[in-house]
PDB file of N, CA, C and O in Angstrom:
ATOM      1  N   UNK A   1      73.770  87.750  46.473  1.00  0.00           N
ATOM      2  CA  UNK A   1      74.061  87.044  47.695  1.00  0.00           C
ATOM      3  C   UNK A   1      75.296  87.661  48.350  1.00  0.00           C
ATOM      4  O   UNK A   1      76.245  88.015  47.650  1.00  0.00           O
ATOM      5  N   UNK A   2      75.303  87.785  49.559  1.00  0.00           N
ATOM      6  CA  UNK A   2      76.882  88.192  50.717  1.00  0.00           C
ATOM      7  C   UNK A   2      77.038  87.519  51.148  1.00  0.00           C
ATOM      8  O   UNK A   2      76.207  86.632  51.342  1.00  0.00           O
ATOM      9  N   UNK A   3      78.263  87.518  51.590  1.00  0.00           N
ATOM     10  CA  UNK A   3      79.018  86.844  53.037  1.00  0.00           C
ATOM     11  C   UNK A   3      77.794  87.317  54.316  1.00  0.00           C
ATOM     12  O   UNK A   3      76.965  88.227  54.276  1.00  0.00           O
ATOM     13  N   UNK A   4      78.064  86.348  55.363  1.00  0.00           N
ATOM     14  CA  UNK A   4      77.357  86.440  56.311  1.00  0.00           C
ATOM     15  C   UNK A   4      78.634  85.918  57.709  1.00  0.00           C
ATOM     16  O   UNK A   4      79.590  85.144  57.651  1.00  0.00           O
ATOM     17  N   UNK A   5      78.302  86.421  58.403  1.00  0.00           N
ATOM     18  CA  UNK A   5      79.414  86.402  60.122  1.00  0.00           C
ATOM     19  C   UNK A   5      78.768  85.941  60.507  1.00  0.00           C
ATOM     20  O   UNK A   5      77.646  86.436  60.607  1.00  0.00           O
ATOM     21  N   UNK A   6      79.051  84.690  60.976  1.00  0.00           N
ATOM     22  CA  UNK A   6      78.106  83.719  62.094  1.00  0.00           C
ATOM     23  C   UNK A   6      78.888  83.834  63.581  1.00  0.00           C
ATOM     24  O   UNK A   6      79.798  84.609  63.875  1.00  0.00           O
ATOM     25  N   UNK A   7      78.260  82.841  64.401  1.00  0.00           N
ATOM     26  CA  UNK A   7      78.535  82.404  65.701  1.00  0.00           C
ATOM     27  C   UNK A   7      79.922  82.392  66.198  1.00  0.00           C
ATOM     28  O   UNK A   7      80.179  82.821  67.324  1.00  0.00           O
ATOM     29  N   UNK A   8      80.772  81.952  65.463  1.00  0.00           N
ATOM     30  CA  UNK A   8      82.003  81.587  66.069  1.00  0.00           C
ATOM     31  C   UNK A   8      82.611  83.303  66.417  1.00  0.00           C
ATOM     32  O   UNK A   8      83.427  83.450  67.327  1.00  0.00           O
ATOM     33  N   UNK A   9      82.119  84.528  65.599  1.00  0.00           N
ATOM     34  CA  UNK A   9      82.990  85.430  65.966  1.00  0.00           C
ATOM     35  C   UNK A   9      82.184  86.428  67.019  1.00  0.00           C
ATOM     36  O   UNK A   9      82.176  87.653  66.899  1.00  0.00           O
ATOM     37  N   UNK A  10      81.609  85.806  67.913  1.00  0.00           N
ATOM     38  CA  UNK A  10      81.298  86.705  69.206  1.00  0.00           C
ATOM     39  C   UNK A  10      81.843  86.344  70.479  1.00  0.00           C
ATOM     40  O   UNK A  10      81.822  85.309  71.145  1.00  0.00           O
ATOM     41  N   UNK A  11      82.350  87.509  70.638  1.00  0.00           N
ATOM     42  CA  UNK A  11      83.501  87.787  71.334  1.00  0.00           C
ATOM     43  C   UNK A  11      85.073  87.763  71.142  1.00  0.00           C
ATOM     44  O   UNK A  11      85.900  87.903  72.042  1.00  0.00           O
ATOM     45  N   UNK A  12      85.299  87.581  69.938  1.00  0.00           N
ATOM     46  CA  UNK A  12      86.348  87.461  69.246  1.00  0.00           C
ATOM     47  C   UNK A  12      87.031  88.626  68.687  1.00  0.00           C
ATOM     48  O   UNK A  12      88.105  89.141  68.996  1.00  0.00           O
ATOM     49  N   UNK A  13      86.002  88.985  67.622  1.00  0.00           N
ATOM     50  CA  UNK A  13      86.675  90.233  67.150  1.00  0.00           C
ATOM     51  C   UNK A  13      87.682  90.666  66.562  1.00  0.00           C
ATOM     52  O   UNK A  13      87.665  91.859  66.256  1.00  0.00           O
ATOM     53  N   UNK A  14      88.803  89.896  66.236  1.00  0.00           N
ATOM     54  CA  UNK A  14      89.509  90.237  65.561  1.00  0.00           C
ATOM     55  C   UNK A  14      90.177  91.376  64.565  1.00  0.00           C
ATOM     56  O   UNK A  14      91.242  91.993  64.537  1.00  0.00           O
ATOM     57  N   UNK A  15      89.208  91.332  63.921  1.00  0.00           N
ATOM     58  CA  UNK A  15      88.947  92.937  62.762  1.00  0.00           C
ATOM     59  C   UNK A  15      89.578  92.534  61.679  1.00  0.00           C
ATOM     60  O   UNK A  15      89.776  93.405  60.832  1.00  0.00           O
ATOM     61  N   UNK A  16      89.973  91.408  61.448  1.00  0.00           N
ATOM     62  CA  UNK A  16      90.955  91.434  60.026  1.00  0.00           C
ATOM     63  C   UNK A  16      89.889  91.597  58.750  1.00  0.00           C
ATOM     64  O   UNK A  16      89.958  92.094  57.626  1.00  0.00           O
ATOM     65  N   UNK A  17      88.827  90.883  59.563  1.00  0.00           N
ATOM     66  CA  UNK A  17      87.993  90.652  57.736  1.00  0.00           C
ATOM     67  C   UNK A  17      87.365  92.229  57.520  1.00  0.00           C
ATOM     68  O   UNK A  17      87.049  92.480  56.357  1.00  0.00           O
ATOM     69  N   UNK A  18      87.228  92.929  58.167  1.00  0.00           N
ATOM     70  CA  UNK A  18      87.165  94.700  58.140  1.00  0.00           C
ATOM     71  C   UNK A  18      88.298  94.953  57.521  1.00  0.00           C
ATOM     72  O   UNK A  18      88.182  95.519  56.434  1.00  0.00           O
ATOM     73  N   UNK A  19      89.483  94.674  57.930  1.00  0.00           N
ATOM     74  CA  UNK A  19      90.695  95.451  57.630  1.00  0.00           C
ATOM     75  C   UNK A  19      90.739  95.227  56.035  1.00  0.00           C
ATOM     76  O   UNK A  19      91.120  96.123  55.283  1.00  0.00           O
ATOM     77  N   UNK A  20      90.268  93.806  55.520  1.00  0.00           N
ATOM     78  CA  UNK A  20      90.437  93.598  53.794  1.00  0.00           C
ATOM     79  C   UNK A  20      89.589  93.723  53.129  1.00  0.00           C
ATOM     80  O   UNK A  20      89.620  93.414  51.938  1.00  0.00           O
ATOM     81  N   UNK A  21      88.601  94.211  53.721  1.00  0.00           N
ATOM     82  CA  UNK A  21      86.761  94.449  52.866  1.00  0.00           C
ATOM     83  C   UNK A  21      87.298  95.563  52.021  1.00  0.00           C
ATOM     84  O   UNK A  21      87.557  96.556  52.700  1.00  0.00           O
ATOM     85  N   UNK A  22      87.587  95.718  50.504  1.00  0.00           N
ATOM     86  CA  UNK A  22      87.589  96.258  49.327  1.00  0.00           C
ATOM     87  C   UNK A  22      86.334  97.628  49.268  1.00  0.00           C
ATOM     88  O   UNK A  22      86.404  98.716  48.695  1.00  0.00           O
ATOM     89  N   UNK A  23      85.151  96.982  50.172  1.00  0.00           N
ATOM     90  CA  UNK A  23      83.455  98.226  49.970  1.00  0.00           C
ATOM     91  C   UNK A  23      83.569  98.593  51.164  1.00  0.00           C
ATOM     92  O   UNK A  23      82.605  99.343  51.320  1.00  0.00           O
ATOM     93  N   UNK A  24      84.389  98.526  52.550  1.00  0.00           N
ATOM     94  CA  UNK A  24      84.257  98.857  53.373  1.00  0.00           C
ATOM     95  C   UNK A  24      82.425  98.108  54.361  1.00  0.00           C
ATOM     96  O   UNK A  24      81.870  98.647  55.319  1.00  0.00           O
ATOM     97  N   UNK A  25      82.160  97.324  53.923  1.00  0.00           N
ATOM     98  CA  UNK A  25      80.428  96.741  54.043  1.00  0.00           C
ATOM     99  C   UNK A  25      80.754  95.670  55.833  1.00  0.00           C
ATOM    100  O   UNK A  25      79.915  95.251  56.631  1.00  0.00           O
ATOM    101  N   UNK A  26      82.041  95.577  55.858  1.00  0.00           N
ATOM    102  CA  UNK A  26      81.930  95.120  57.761  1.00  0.00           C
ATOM    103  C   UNK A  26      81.969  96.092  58.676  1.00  0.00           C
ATOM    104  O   UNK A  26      82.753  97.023  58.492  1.00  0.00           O
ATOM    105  N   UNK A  27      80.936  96.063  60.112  1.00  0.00           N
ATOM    106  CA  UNK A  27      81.430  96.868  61.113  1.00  0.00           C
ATOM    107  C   UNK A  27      81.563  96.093  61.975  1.00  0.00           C
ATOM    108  O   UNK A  27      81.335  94.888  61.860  1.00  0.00           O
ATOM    109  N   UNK A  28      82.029  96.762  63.170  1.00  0.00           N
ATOM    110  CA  UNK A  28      82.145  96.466  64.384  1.00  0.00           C
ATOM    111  C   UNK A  28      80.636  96.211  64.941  1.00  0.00           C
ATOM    112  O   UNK A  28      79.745  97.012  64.657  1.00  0.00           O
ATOM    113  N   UNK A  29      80.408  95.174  65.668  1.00  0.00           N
ATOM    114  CA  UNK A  29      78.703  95.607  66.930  1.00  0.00           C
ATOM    115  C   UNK A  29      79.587  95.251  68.187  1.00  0.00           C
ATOM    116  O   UNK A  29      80.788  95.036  68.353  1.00  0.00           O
ATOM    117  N   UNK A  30      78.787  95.272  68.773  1.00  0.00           N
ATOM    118  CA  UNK A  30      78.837  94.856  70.516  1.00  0.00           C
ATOM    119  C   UNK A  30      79.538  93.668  70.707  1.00  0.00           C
ATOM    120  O   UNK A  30      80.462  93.316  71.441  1.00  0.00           O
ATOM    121  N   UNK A  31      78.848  93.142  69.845  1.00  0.00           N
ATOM    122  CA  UNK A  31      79.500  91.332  70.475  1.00  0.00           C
ATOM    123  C   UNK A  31      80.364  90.708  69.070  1.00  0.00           C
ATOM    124  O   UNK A  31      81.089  89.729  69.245  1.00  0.00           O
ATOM    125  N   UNK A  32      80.278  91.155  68.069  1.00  0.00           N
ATOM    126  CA  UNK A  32      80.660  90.765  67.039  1.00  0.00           C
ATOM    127  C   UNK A  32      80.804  91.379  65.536  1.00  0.00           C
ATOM    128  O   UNK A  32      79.894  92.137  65.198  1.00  0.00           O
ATOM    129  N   UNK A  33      81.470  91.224  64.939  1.00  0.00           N
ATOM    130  CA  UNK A  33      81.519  92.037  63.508  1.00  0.00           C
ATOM    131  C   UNK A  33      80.147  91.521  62.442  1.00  0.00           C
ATOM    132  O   UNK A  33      79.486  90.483  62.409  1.00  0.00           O
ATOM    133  N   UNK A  34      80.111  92.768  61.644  1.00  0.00           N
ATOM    134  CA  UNK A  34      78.664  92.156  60.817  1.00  0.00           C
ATOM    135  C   UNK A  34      78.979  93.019  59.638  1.00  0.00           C
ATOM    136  O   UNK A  34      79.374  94.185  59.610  1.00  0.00           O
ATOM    137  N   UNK A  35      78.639  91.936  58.386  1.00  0.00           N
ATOM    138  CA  UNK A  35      78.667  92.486  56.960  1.00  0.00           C
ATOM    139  C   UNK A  35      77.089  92.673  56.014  1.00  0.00           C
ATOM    140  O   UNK A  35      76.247  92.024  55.391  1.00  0.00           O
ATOM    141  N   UNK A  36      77.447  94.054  56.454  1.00  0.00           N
ATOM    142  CA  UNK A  36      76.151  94.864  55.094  1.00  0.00           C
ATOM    143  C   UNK A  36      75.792  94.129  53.285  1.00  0.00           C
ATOM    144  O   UNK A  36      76.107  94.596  52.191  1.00  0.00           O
ATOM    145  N   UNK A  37      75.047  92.876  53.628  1.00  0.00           N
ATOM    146  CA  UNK A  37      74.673  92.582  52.789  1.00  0.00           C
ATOM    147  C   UNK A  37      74.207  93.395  51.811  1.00  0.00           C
ATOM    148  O   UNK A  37      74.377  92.833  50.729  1.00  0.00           O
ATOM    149  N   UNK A  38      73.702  94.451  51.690  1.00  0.00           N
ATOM    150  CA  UNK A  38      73.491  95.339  50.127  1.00  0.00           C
ATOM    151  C   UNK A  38      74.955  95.755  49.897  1.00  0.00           C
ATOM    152  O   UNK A  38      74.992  96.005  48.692  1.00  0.00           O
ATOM    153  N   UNK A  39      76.022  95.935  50.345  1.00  0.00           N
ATOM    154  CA  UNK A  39      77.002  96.499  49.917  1.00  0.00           C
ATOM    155  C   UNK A  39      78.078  95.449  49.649  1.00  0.00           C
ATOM    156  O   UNK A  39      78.997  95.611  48.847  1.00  0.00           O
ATOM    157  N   UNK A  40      77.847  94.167  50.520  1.00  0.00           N
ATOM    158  CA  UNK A  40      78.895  93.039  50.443  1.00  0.00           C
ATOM    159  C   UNK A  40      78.854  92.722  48.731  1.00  0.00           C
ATOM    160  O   UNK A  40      77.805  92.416  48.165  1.00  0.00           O
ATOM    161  N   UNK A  41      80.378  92.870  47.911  1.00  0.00           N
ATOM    162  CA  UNK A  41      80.159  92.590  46.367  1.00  0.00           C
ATOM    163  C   UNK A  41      80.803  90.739  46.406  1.00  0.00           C
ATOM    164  O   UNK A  41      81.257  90.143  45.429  1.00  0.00           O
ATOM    165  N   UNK A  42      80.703  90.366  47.341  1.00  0.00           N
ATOM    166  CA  UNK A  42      80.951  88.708  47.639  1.00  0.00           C
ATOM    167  C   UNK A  42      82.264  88.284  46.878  1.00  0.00           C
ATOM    168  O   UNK A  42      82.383  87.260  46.205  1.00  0.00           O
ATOM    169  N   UNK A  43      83.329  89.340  47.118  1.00  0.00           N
ATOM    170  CA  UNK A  43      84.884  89.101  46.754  1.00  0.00           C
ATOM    171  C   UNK A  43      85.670  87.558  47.418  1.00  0.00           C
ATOM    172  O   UNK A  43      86.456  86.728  46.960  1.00  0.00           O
ATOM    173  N   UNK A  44      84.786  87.800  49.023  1.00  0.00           N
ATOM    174  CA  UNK A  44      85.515  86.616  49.714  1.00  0.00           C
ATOM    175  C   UNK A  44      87.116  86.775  50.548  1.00  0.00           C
ATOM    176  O   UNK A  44      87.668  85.942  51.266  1.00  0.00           O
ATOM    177  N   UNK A  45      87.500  87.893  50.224  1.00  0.00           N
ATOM    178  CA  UNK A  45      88.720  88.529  50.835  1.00  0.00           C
ATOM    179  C   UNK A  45      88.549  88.315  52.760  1.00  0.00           C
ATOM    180  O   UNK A  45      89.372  88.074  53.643  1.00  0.00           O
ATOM    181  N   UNK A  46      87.254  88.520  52.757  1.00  0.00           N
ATOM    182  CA  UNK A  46      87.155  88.256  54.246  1.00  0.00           C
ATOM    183  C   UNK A  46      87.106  86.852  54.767  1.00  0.00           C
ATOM    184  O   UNK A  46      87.842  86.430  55.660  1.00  0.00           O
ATOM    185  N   UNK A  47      86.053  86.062  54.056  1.00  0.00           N
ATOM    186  CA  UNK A  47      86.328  85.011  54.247  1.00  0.00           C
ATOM    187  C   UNK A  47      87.443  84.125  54.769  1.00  0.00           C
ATOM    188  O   UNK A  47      87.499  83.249  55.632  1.00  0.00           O
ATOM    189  N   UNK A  48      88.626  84.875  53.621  1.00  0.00           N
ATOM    190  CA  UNK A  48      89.901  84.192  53.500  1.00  0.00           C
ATOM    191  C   UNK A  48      90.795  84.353  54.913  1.00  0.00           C
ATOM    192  O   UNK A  48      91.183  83.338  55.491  1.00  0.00           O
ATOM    193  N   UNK A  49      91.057  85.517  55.363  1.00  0.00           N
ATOM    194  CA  UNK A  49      91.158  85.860  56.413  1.00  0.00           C
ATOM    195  C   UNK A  49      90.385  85.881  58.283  1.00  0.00           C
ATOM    196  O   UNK A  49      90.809  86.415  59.309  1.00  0.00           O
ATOM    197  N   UNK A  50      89.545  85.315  58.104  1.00  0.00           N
ATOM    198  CA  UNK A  50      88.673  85.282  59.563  1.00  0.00           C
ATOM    199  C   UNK A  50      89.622  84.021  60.063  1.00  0.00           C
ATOM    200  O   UNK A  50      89.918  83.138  59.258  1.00  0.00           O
ATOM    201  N   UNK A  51      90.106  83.981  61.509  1.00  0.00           N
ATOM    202  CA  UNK A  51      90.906  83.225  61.741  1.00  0.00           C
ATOM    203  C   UNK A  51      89.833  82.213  62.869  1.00  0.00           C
ATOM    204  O   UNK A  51      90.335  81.297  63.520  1.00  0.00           O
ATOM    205  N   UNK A  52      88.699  82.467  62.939  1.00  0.00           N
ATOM    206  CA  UNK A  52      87.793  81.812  63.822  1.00  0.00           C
ATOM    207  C   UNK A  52      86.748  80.897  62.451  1.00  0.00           C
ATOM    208  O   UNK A  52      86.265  79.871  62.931  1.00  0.00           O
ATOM    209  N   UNK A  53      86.459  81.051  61.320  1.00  0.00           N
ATOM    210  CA  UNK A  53      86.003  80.800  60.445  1.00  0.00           C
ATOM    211  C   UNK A  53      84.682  80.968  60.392  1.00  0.00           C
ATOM    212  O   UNK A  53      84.058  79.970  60.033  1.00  0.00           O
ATOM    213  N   UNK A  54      84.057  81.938  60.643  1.00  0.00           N
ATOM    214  CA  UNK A  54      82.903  82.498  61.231  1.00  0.00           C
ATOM    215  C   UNK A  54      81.788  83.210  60.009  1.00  0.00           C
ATOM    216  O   UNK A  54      80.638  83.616  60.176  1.00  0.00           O
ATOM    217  N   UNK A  55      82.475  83.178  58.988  1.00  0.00           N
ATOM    218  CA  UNK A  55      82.265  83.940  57.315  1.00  0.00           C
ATOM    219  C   UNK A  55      82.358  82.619  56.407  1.00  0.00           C
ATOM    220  O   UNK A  55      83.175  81.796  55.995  1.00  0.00           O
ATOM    221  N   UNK A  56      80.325  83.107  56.339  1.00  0.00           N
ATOM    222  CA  UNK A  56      80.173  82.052  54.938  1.00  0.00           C
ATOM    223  C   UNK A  56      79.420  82.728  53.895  1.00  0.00           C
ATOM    224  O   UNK A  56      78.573  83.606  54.066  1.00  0.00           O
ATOM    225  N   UNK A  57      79.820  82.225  52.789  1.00  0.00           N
ATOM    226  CA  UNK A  57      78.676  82.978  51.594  1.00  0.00           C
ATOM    227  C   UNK A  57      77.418  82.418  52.231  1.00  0.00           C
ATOM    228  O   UNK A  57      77.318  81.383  52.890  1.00  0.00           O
ATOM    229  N   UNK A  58      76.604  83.177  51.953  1.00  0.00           N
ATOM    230  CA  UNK A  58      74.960  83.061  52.507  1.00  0.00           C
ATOM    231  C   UNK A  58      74.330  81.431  52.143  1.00  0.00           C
ATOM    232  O   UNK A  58      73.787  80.634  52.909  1.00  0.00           O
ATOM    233  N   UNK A  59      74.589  81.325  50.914  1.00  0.00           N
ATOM    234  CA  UNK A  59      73.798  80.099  50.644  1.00  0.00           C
ATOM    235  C   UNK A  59      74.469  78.803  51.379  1.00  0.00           C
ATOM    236  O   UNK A  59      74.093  77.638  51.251  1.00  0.00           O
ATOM    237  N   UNK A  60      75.802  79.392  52.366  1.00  0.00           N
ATOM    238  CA  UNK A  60      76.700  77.906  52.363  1.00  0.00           C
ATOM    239  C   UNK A  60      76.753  77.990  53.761  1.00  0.00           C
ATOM    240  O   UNK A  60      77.624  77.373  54.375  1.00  0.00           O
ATOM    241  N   UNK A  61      75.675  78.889  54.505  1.00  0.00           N
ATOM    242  CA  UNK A  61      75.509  78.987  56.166  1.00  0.00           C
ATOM    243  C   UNK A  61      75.333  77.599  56.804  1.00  0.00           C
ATOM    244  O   UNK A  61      74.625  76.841  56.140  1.00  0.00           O
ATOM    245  N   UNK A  62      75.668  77.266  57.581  1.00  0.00           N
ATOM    246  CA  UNK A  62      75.287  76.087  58.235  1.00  0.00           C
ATOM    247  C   UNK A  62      73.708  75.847  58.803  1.00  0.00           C
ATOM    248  O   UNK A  62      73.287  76.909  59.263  1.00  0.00           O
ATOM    249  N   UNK A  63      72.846  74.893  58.889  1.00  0.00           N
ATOM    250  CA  UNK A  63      71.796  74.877  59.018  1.00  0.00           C
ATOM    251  C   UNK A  63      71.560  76.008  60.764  1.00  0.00           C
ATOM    252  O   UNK A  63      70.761  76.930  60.928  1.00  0.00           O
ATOM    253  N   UNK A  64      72.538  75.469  61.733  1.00  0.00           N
ATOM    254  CA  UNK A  64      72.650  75.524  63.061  1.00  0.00           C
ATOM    255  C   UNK A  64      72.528  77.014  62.447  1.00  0.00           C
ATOM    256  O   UNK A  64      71.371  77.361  62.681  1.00  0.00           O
ATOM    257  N   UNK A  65      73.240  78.100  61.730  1.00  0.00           N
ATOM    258  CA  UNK A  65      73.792  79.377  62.117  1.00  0.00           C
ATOM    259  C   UNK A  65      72.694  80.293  61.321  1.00  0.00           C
ATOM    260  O   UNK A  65      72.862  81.512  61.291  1.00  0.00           O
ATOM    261  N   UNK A  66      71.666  79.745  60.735  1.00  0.00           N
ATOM    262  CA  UNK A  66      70.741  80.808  59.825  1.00  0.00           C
ATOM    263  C   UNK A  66      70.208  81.982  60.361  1.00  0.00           C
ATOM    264  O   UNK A  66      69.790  82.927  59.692  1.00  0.00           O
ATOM    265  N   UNK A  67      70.241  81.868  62.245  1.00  0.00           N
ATOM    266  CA  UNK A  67      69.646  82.858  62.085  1.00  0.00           C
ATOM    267  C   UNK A  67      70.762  84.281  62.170  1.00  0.00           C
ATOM    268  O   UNK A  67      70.673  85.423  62.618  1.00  0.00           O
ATOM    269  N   UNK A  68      71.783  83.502  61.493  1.00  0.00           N
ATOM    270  CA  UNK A  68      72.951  84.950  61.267  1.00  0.00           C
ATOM    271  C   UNK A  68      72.868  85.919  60.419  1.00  0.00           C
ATOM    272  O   UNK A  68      73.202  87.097  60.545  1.00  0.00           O
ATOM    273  N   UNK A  69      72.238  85.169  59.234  1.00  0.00           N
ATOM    274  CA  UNK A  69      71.937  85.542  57.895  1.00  0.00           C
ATOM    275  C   UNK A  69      71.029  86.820  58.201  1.00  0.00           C
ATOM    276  O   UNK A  69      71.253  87.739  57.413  1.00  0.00           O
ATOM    277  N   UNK A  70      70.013  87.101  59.206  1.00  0.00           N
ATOM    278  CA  UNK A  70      68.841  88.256  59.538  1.00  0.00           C
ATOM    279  C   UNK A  70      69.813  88.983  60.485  1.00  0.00           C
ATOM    280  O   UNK A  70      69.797  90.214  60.484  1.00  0.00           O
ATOM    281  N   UNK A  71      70.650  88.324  61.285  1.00  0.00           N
ATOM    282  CA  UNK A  71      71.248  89.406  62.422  1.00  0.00           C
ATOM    283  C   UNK A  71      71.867  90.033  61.202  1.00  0.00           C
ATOM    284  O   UNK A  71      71.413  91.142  60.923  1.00  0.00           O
ATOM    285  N   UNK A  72      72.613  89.655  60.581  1.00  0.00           N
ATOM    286  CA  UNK A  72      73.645  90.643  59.560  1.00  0.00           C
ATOM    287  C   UNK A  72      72.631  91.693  58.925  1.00  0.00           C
ATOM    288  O   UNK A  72      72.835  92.899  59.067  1.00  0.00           O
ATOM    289  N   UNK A  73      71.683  91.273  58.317  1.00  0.00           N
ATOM    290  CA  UNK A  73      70.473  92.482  57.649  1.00  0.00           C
ATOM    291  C   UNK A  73      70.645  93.724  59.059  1.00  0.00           C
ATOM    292  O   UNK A  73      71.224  94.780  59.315  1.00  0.00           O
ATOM    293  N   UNK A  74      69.737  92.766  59.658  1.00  0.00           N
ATOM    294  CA  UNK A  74      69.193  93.362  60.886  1.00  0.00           C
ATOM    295  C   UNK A  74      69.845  94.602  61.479  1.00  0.00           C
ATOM    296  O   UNK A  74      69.401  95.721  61.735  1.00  0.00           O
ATOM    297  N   UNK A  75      71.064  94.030  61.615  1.00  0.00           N
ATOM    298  CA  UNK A  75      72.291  94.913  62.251  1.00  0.00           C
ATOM    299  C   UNK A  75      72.131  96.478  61.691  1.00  0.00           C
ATOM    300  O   UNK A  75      71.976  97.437  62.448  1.00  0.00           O
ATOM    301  N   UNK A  76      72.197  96.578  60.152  1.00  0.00           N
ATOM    302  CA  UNK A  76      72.201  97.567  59.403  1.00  0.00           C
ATOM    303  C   UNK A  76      71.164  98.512  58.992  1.00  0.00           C
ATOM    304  O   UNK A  76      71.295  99.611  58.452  1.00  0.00           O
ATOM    305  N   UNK A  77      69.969  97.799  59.393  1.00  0.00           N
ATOM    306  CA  UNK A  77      68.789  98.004  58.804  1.00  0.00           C
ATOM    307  C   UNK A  77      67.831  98.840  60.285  1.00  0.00           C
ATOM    308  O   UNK A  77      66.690  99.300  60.341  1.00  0.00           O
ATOM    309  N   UNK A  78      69.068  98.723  61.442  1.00  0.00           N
ATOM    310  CA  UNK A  78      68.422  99.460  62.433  1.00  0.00           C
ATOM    311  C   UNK A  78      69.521 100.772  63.206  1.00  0.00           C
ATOM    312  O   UNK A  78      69.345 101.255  64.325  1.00  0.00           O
ATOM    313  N   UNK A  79      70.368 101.040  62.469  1.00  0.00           N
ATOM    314  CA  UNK A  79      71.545 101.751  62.465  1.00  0.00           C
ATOM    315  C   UNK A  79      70.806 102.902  62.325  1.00  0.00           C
ATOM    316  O   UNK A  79      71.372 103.994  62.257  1.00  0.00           O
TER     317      UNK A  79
END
């Protein structure tokens, strides 16, 4: 299981939870940051740091935000 970037961080951006990712597994997109679930090792370092609170472990997504859980695949999987 990974962390997943939901809703709250588009248009935000910040970059911190990039700046402490240990696997390097967040990038930048267009509208928002997104973490490479095959590479996310679910440390939580990002979590800790997102100042919009936008980073949840996968299983603890909010019902409203699931379909974040596929944008995050998605994101990577068309790179």
């Amino acid at each position: 299981m990974a962390f997943v970037i939901t809703s709250p961080c588009i248009g935000e951006k910040y970059g911190e939870c990039a700046e402490v990712c240990p696997v390097d597994c967040i990038e930048e997109g267009e509208e928002m940051f997104y973490i490479d679930p095959d590479l996310c090792i679910d440390c939580g370092a990002c979590e800790a740091v997102c100042p919009v609170e936008a980073i949840f472990m996968e299983s603890e997504v909010p019902d409203e935000e699931h379909e974040y859980i596929a944008l995050n695949r998605r994101f990577f999987e068309e790179k």
